[in-house]
Each structure stands twice: as structure tokens, then as C-alpha cells.
N, C-alpha and C positions, 0 to 999 in steps of 0.2 A: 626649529626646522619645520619648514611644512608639508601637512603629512599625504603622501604619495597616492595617487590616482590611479586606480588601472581600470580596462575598459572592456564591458562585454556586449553581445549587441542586445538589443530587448528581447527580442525572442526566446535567447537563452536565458532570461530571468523568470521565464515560467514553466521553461521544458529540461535546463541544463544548471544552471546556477540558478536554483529558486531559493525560498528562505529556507534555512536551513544546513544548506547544501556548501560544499566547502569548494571555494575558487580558488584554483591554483594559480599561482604565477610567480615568472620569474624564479626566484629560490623563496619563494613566502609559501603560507597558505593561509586563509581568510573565510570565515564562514559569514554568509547573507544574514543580518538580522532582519525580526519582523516585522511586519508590514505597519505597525504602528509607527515607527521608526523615521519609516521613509519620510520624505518632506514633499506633502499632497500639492502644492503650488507648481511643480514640475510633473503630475501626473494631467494626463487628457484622457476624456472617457471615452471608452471602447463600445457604445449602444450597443448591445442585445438582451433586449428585455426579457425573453422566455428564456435565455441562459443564466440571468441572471436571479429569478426568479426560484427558479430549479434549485438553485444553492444559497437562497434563503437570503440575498440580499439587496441592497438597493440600488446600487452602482457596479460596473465593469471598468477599468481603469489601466492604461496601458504603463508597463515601467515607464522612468522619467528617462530623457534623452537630450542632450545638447551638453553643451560646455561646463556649466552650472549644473547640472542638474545628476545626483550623486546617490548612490544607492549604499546609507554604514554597514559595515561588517566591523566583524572581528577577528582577531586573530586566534588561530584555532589548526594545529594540535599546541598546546604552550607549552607540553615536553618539547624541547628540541636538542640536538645534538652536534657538536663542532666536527666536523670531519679530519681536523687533524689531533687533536687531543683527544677525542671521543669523548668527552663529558655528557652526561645526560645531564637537563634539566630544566628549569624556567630560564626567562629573560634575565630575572634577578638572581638566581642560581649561577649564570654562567656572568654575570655583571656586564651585560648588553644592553641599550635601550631600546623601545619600542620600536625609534623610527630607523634607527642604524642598527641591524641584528646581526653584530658584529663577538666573536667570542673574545672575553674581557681577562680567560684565564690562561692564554698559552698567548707569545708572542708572535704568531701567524696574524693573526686578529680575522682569522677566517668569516666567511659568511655560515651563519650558521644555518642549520638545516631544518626543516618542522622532520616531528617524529615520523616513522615509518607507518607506524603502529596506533590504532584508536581503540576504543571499543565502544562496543552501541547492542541493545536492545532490543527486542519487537514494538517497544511501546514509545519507541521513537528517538530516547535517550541516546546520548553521544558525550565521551567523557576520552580525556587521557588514557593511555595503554599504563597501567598500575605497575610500572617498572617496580618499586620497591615491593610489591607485594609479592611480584612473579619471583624475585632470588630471595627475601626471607620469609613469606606465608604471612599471611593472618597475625596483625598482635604487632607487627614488627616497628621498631621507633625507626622515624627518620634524622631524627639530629643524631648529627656524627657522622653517618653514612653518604658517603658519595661517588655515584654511579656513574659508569662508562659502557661504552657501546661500543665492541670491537670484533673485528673479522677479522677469522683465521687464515682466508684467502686460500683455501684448499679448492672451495666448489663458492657456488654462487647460491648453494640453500641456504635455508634457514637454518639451520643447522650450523653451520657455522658465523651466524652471529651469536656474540655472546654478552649476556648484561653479566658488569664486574660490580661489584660493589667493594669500597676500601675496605671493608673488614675481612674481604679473601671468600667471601661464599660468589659463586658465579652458578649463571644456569643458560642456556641455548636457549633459543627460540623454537626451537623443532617442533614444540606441543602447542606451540601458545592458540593456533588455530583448531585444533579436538573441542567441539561444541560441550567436552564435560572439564576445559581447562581452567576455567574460571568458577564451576561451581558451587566452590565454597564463600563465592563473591557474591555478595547485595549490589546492584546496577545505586549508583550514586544519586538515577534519577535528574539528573543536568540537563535544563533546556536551554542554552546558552542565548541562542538565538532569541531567546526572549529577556533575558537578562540575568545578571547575576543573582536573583532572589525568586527564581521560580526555578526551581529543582522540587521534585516531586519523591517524598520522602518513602513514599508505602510503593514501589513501584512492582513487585513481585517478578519481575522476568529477571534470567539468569544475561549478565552481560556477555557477549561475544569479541571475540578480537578478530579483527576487518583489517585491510590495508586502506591508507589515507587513499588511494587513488581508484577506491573501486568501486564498481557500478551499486553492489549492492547498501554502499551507504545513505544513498538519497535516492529515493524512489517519487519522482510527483506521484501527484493524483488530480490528472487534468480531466476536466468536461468541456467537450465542443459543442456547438451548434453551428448549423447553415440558417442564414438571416431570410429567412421567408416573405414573402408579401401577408402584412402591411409594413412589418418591420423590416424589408428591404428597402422600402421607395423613403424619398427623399426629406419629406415632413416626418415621417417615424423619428430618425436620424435627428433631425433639428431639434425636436422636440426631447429626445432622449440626452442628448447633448448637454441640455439645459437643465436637467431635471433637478438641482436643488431650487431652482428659481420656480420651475415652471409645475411642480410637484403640490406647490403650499395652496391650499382651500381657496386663499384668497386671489388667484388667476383666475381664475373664472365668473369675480364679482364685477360688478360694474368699475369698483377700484383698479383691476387689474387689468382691466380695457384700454389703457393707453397703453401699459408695458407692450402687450400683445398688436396693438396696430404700428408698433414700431418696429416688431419683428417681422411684420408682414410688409413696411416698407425697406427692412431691411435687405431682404431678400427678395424684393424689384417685383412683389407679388404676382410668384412662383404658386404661392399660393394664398386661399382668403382668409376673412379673420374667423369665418364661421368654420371652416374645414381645420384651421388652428386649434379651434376651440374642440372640435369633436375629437382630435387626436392627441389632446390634451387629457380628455375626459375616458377615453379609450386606455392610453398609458398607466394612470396614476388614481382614477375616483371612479373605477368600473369592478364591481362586486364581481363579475365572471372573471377578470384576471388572477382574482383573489388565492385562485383554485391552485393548489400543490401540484407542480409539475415537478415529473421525475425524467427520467433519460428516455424510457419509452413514452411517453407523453411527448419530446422532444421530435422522437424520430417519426412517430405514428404522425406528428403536424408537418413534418419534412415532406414526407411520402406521397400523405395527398396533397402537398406544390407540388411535391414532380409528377406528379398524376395531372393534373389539372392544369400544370404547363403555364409562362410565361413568355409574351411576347417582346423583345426589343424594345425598350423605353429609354428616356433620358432618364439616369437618375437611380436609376433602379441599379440595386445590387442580385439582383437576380433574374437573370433569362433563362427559360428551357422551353425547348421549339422541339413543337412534335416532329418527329419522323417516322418513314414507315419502317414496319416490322418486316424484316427481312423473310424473304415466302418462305426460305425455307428452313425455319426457324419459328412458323407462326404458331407450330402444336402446344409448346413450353415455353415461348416468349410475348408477351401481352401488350408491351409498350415498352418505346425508347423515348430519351427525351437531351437534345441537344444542346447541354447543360453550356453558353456560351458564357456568362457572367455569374460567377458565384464569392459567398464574401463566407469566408468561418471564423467564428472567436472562438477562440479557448481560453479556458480561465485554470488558474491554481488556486485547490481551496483545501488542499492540506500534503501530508506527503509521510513516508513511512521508511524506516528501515531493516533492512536481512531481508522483505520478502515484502512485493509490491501488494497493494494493497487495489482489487477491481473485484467485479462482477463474481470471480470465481474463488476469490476469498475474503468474504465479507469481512469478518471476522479478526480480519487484521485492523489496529488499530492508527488512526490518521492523528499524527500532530498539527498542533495548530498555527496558526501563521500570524496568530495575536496572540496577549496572554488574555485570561479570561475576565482580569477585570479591567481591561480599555477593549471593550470588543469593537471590530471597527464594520461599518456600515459596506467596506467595496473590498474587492479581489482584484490581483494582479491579472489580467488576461493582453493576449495578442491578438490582430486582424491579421489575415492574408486575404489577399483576392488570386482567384483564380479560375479552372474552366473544367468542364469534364465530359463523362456520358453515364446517363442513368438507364438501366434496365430491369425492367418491371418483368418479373416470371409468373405464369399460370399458378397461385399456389391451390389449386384445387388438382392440379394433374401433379403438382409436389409431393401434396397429402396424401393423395392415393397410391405414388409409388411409394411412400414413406411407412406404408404400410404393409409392403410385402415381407417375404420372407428373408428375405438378401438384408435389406435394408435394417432392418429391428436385428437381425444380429450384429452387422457391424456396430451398433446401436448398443447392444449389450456388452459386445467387446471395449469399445470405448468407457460405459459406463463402469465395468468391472476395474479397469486400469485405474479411472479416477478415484473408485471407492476403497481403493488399497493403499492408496498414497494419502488422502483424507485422515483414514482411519489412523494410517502412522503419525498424520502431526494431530490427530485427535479431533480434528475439523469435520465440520459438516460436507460433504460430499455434493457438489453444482451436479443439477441434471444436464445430461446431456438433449439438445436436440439437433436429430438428425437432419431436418431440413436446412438449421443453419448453418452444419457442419457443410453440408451440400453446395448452398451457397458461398460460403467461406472459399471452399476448396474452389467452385469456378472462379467466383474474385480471383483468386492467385493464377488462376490459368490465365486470367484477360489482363491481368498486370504484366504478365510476362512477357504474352504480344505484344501490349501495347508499347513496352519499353525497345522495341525492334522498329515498330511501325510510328510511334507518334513523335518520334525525336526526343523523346526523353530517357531518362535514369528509370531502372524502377524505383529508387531511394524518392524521388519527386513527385509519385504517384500514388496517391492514397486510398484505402477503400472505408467507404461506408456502407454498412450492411440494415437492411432493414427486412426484419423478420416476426411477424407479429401474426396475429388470427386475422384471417384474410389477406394479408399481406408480405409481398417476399420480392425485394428486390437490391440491386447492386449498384452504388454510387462511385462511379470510379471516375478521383478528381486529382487535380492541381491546386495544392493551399499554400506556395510557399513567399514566404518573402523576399525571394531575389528571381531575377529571369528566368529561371528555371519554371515556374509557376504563372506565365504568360505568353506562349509561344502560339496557345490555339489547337494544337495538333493532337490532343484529347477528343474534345468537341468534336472536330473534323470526323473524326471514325463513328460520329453517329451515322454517317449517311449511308443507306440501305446497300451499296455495293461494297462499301468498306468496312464498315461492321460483318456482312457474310464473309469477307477473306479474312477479317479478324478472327472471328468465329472457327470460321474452318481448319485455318490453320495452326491457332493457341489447341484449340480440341486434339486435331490429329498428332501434332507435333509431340502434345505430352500426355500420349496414347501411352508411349514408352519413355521409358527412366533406364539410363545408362546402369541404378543401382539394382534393376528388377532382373534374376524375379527374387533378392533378397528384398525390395521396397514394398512391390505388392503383395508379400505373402508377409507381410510386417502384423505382427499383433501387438504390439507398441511402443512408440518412438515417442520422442522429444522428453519435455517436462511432465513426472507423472506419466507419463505412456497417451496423453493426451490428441497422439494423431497416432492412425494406421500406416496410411502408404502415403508418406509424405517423405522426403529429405531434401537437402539440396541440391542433387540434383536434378529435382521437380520441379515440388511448388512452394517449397521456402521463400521466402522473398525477404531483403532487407526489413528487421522490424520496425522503422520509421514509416515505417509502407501498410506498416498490418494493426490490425485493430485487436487483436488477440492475441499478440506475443505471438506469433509462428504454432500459435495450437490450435485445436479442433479442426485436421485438416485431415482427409482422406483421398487420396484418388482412386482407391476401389469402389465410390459410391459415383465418379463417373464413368468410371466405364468396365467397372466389374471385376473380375478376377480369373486369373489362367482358368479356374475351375469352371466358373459363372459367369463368363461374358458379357451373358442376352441379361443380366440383372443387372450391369451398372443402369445408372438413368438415363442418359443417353440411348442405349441402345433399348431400351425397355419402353420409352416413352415414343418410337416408333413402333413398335408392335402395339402399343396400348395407348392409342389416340383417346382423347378425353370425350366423352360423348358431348355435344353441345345442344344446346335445349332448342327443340327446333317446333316451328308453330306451320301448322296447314299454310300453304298462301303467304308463305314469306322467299320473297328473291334471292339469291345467290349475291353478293354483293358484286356491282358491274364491273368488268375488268376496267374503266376507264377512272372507276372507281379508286380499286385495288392497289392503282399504280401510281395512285397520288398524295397528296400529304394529307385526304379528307377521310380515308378508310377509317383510321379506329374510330374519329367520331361518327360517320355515318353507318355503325355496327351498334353504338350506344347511341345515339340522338335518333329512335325513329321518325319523330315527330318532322324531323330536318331532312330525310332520305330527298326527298322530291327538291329541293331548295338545293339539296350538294349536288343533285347529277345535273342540275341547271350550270350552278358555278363550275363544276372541272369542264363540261363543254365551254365555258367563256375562257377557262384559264384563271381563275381569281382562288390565291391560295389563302388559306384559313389561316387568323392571325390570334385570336384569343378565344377559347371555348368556356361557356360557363365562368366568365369570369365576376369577379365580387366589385361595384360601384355603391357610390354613395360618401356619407362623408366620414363614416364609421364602418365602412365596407360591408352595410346592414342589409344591402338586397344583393341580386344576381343578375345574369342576362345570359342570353342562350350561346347569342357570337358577338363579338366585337372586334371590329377596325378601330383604335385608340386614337392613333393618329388621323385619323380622318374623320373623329368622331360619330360612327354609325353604330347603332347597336342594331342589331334583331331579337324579339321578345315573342315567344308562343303563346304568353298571357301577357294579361293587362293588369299593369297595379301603377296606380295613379300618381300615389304620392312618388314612386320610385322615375316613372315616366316623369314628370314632372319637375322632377331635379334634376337627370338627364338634359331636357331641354334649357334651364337655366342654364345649365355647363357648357350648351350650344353644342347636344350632341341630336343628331337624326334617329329618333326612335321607329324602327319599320315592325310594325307589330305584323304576324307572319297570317292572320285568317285576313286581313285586307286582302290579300295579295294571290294569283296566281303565283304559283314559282317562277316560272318562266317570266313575268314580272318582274317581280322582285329581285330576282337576279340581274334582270337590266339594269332596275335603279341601283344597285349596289354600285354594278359597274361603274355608271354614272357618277356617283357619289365618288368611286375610289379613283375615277379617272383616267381608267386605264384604256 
């Protein structure tokens, strides 16, 4: 008979049914084997080098998909049970085959059922619920003895099911869940998913009994990244594509000079063989990439693209278009950035059970998704493309409210809750900080809006937080894989009048909470007491949505407390304007200025001030700032129209200028020129 197909979509093989993890269906259950397993001729790589990097490998590689293309499992609980005889036991116990799991010992010939019951480990192990153990103890023989599974039909606990065994001893289920039920049990140590000869003998955790169907059996352990420039644009991608070919010493020899000019005619020379080569060499044979990236290394390289901002290109997986900062908003908001095109992978590169395994408890330990001796070169990950808006907050007018007295106690109260629930699982205690508690909590207030105003779920809107020294800002995007994650209407609310009703309204609207004042006089809620004045009916939000499980969230640190009002931030950061560093003989920025898309750079570029109030009197909106040219993206330039190939340059550097012109771009080096010059030519050039 051949044996039976069922179908998940790829996504859920890295976030829902990954290795490990048990796929339900129909009357079966089936656990994912590992990723040695698979059959790599049905996987296509998923480029992103700095993600992949970060987790120690050399490929990103998407599940296989199509007709053919097959992901093995196993079957997994292999206690199961007939629902009209109630037999406990295996396939070959109840004399069933594999592919017809049909009971062999009563004349129903029912479909049998996988057990209700598992158990598993901290250390990642998943074994059989030890039926014979649980009605005779420790020591007990199994030949002779044959067990049944029957309800008494009074209630729907546990409690009245009850394991028989033929020799007349029986025992309920009632206890089997009391974390001291199992005690006197040694965990069998079972990695199935990697095979039946890697069971781990020494394994020291006490086993737990779990239901087959519950969240806390599989936990990923996913890492994202957003694909940045240079790894956003098109050659990155091609090149990454290729990389067992394009990886080896020998592509960049005079030998591998034909390979390479038939990729460059492959692709209707999109691009040349010398920029081929420099991104070649950038990839795979460049001693700076060599360097350990971790998650903050990820996001710190994020930040500044969204700081730095991209303009509209073919090709590109990543645009963010400056916009301005809404006026009234300018004390504590620093920069927006009109996130129209964004590409995120996530990858699976281990995964945990009883208790997820992140930032906030190291300490847990990650099973593998190979065994240790075929270790494999790539990781399961997914792409989605999607849209958003990023905002950059003052973290120097952060720091200084973060430092008052309002603030460091809710600060203590937090830290006090987490270091009590640590200390009981005997773990080490995550510090809290309060800035990015701050920011977390706005994230959930502007998801909230936005899930009213931008036509979306909040389940479809995700945040990214970046909070580091010197930097503090909110990524709130669209990554999904069906329509939901393409509609545009994220992006859209960057613009200066829709963002302030965004604003105004998320802020005031969840000023109050239906649950307050039991929410805001909260000293600690959720997991661990890990948020103050948070619940649902605040700023909870779907946890698909949140990047910290629904924790470290406060809303007395926006807008204070019955007692302290004038101390949330919000209102505190009006009374307490950040002083800004101000020089004899420096102008006001012009309102014609102010009101266009050229303010934030003409506040940082003074060199440009004279050159920007030329262009908003012509009308000519600013397209790239400081952006990176060349053919290893080794120099810089001040402004740039792409499309139109103009740069402007405040200095001179030859060999830089010089390539420009090869590329047949117009270099306007900025001391030739009056402003008012050079703003004509621009025009000129841009044809407007």
C-alpha cells in the first residue's frame, strides 16, 4: 500500500510543525524528522547572509514544496488506543499495520487513536506516556500484563479516565500532571526525530506528562532579520543563490572567468562582470564578514538602513522614504521612515520543550535539528515580503526620563517580580530595561491604531524593537505570506497628517483601560508578574504580533499613574524639553524648510543648508541621502538621484568620482558651484 501524504504549508515547518514537533491529522499523529532527513534537491535558498551567519552557517534554505517534494516523519505517540475495546498499546500490540491503523483485537476494526498522553523533558526529550509504570511502579514486568483505557463517563476530567491492567490493579489519571508525578522516573532521553539510536542515556531532568496537543510541547527558536542594502539589491540575491558554486577559491581565477561572463549574460547584463566579481568577493573571501554576528549586531545594522533610508529602485527588497516628523511630536520623535518594500527571513535552528527557550531564559536548553554526527551546513527558514513604518525616538530625552524617580521604581517593581520567579526555577534573573519596556509598551499602543486605521488584523502586524546605546526605535511591519502582508496601508500612515491622528488617537484612546484602576495600580501581571498595567483590555495584542510573548509591558510609564500623572513620559517629556545644543549664528530652520521632506537632513547636513533652501524653492524632493556607491559599496556621496544618475559630493575623491562617471553618473562637486547654480543644474538634469 502506498504510504499516505498529508500537507502543510512551508511557513508552518519553521514556526508550527518544525522538526521535532508532532503534526496532527486526520485520526494520526506524526512527528517531523531532522533536517538531515529531508531530501535537499526539493529545497531553494532563502539568501540572507548576515542571518545566516549569526547562526553559524552557510546556507538559508526554504521547506521543499510541490507535488514531489516530501518532508519524512514519524509516527509518534506509538502508544495508541482503540476507542471501542480500549486497549492500550503499539501497532503490533493491538496487531494493526503501519499504514492501516486499524484495531486487530476486537471485531469493530476501529481506527485507532494516538495516545492522549506524552511526556517530555527540559532537555528537549519526548518519549511514550509510561502506562505500565503509572498502574504498577518502578520494577514492574510487562509480559502478561495488558492494558486498557476506560472512562467512567461521570465528568469529562481526568479523573475518570482510568488505566486497567489484566491483573486487576488500575489507577486514574488525576495526578499524572503534579510535576512530582513522575519522580521516581529517569527521562528515557528519546530523540526520535533524529533516529532510533540517538537517545541520550545521562540525561538528568525529571520527565513531565504534557498532552499530545499542547503548545508547551514544541517551542521553536526562530531568528529574523530584515534583508538590508547591499543584501537587499539584486546581485546580493543572485550571488547568494549560487553560493555552492560561486563560494569555491577558484571563481575568481582566470578559470572561472567564463562561468562568470555567462552569468552576466545570463541576466541580459543587469549587471558587469567586475561588480559580479566585487560581490563575489564581498560574500564569501572578505576577512570583515568573518566577524560573529549576534541578534544585536543584526538589529544595530537594521537601524542604521532605517536611519539612512532607501529610495525606490528595481530590484531592491528594501525601500524606506524619509518623511517628516510630525510638529507635534518633534520633542521625543527623531525620524520616520516610509518602510514601502521590506523582505524578512526567519530561520529554525533549534527548538525546546515545558518552557520556550529566548533572551529571557538562556539557560534553557535547544535540541538539535541534526544529530551531531551528520551536522549539516543549512537551516530551515522562510521569506515573506511586506510593508511598514519605522520610528526613530530621541533616545537622549529617553535616558534622561529614564532616569527619574517614577521611572527606576516602576524599574524596581518589575525587576523585583522577575527576580522571585527566577530564583524559584533557580535561574538567573534577565535585567530589566526600562527604556525598552517604554518602547514595547508604545509598539502595542500603535499596533492597536493601526489595526483600526490601516485595514489590517492586529495578528498581521508585527513589531520590531530596536533599543541599544544611542539608539531606540519601532519597526512596525507586514511579514506575511498571504494578502494580508501586501495591501500598503502600514506604509501609508507614515505621512505627516496620518501618523499625528495615528498618534493622537492610539495615545489618548488607551489613556484608559475598561480594567483600571485594578490595571493601573497593578504590581504584577502576566508570566512572572513580568508587566505592571498591561491586560487585555489594553495593550496585550495577539502574540504573533509581539516579539516578547505579551511581557515587559507597562502603561504607567506612558502616561503615569492616578497618583503621578505629570511622571508618565508623555506628559513629563512636555514639561521637560531636551535642551538642544545651540551655536551663536545658527538660523532657525526655515518654515519652507520645515514643511518638506528636506528638514531632517537639512538639521544634520550643514554643509547642504544653502543647496536645500535652493531646491524646496524649485520643488525638487530629496531622493537618497548619504548613500553607499561603488562596487563593494566602499565610498559614499552626499545626495543622490539614482535614477537619473546625479550625485552631489562636498569633497573630492578621485578614484570614487571616477567610477561614478564610468557608470555614466553626473558628479556635481558642491565648492564649483553657487547654490543657486546648482540647483538649476540639478533641475536640469532631473527634468523637471
Amino acid at each position: 500500500m502506498p504510504r499516505k501524504t498529508f500537507h502543510a504549508r512551508r511557513s508552518q515547518l519553521v514556526s508550527t510543525f518544525g522538526v521535532g514537533s508532532l503534526f496532527p491529522v486526520e485520526n494520526n499523529s506524526f512527528m517531523v524528522t531532522s533536517i538531515d532527513q529531508w531530501d535537499d534537491k526539493y529545497l531553494t535558498p532563502a539568501p540572507e547572509p548576515r542571518l545566516a551567519s549569526s547562526l553559524g552557517v552557510g546556507r538559508l534554505l526554504l521547506p521543499p514544496t510541490g507535488p514531489r517534494a516530501k518532508v519524512p516523519v514519524i509516527r509518534f505517540p506509538q502508544v495508541l488506543s482503540c476507542p471501542r475495546c480500549g486497549r492500550l498499546g503499539s501497532i503490533g500490540d493491538l496487531k494493526a499495520s503501519y499504514e492501516d491503523v486499524l484495531c486487530g483485537l476486537c471485531n469493530s476494526k476501529a481506527p485507532l487513536t494516538p495516545s492522549r498522553f506524552v511526556v517530555a523533558c527540559e532537555n528537549g526529550h519526548l518519549d511514550d506516556f509510561p502506562y505500565m509504570y503509572w498502574v504498577h511502579g518502578a520494577g514492574a514486568e510487562r509480559e502478561g500484563h495488558q492494558l486498557s483505557l476506560v472512562s467512567e463517563g461521570r465528568t469529562s476530567s481526568l479523573a475518570d479516565m482510568i488505566v486497567v491492567c489484566s491483573c486487576g490493579k488500575r489507577r486514574s489519571m488525576a495526578d499524572a500532571f503534579s510535576p512530582i508525578a513522575l519522580k521516581e522516573m529517569k527521562c528515557t532521553g528519546k530523540r526520535l526525530w533524529l533516529g532510533w539510536n540517538y537517545s541520550e542515556k545521562e540525561c538528568g531532568k525529571p520527565p513531565r506528562t504534557v498532552q499530545r496537543g499542547a503548545s508547551n510541547v514544541w517551542f521553536p527558536a526562530v531568528r529574523s532579520a530584515i534583508s538590508i542594502p547591499p543584501y537587499s539589491e539584486f546581485l546580493a540575491k543572485v550571488v547568494s543563490m549560487r553560493a555552492d558554486t560561486l563560494s569555491h577559491p577558484d571563481a575568481l581565477t582566470d578559470a572561472g572567468k567564463f562561468a562568470l561572463q555567462g552569468m552576466v549574460n545570463e541576466f541580459n547584463g543587469r549587471f558587469t562582470l567586475d561588480e559580479l566579481r566585487s560581490e563575489i568577493k564581498r560574500q564569501f573571501h572578505n576577512e570583515d564578514s568573518q566577524e560573529e554576528t549576534d541578534d544585536d549586531r543584526l538589529r544595530e545594522q537594521e537601524f542604521q538602513a532605517l536611519i539612512t533610508g532607501r529610495a525606490d529602485q528595481p530590484d531592491t527588497d528594501f525601500v524606506a522614504e524619509t518623511m517628516p516628523v510630525p510638529s507635534s511630536y518633534r520633542n521625543w520623535i527623531n525620524a520616520v521612515r516610509k518602510v514601502t518594500r521590506l523582505r524578512e527571513v526567519r530561520a529554525l535552528y533549534g527548538f525546546s520543550r515545558l518552557m520556550p527557550s529566548n533572551q529571557e531564559s538562556p539557560d534553557i536548553k535547544l535540541a538539535a535539528l541534526f544529530p551531531e554526527d551528520n551536522k549539516q551546513s543549512w537551516l530551515p527558514a522562510v521569506e515573506t515580503l511586506g510593508e511598514g513604518v519605522f520610528i526613530a525616538l530621541n533616545r537622549e530625552q529617553l535616558d534622561k526620563w529614564a532616569s527619574t524617580d517614577f521611572a527606576v521604581a516602576r524599574k524596581h517593581q518589575l525587576q523585583h517580580n522577575i527576580n522571585v520567579a527566577a530564583k524559584q526555577r533557580k535561574q538567573e534573573a534577565p535585567k530589566v530595561e526600562i527604556v525598552r519596556v517604554l518602547l514595547h509598551t508604545l509598539a502595542h499602543v500603535m499596533i492597536d491604531q493601526l489595526a483600526l486605521d490601516a485595514g489590517y488584523p492586529a495578528s498581521s502586524i508585527r513589531e520590531r524593537l530596536y533599543s541599544g546605546e544611542g539608539t531606540a526605535g519601532i519597526l512596525l511591519y507586514t511579514a506575511s505570506s498571504d494578502s494580508a502582508g501586501s495591501l500598503g496601508g502600514v506604509a501609508a500612515q507614515a505621512h505627516p497628517e496620518r501618523l499625528t491622528q495615528a498618534l493622537d488617537e492610539g495615545l489618548r484612546r488607551l489613556e484608559w483601560c475598561s480594567a483600571d484602576p485594578v490595571c493601573i495600580e497593578s504590581t504584577g501581571a502576566g508570566t512572572d508578574g513580568r508587566n505592571l498595567a498591561a491586560c487585555h483590555c489594553c495593550v496585550l495584542i495577539p502574540e504573533t504580533s509581539c516579539e516578547l510573548f505579551n511581557s515587559y509591558l507597562d502603561r504607567g510609564l506612558l502616561y503615569g499613574t492616578p497618583y503621578t500623572p505629570e511622571e508618565g513620559f508623555l506628559h513629563w517629556q512636555t514639561k521637560s524639553p531636551i535642551e538642544q545644543p545651540t551655536n551663536e549664528g545658527t538660523d532657525p530652520v526655515p518654515e519652507a524648510v520645515r514643511q518638506s521632506l528636506w528638514e531632517n537632513i537639512y538639521e544634520d547636513a550643514k554643509e547642504l543648508r544653502d543647496l536645500i533652501i535652493e531646491l524646496v524653492e524649485l520643488k525638487v524632493a530629496p531622493d537618497q541621502w548619504g548613500p553607499d556607491v561603488g562596487p563593494a559599496n566602499e565610498w559614499m556621496v552626499d545626495l543622490a538621484w539614482p535614477e537619473h544618475r546625479i550625485a552631489v559630493v562636498t569633497e573630492t575623491d578621485e578614484e570614487r568620482d571616477a567610477w561614478l562617471g564610468d557608470q555614466g553618473w553626473n558628479v556635481l562637486e558642491l565648492p564649483d558651484y553657487a547654490p543657486d547654480d546648482l540647483a538649476n543644474v540639478i533641475v536640469g538634469e532631473l527634468d523637471l
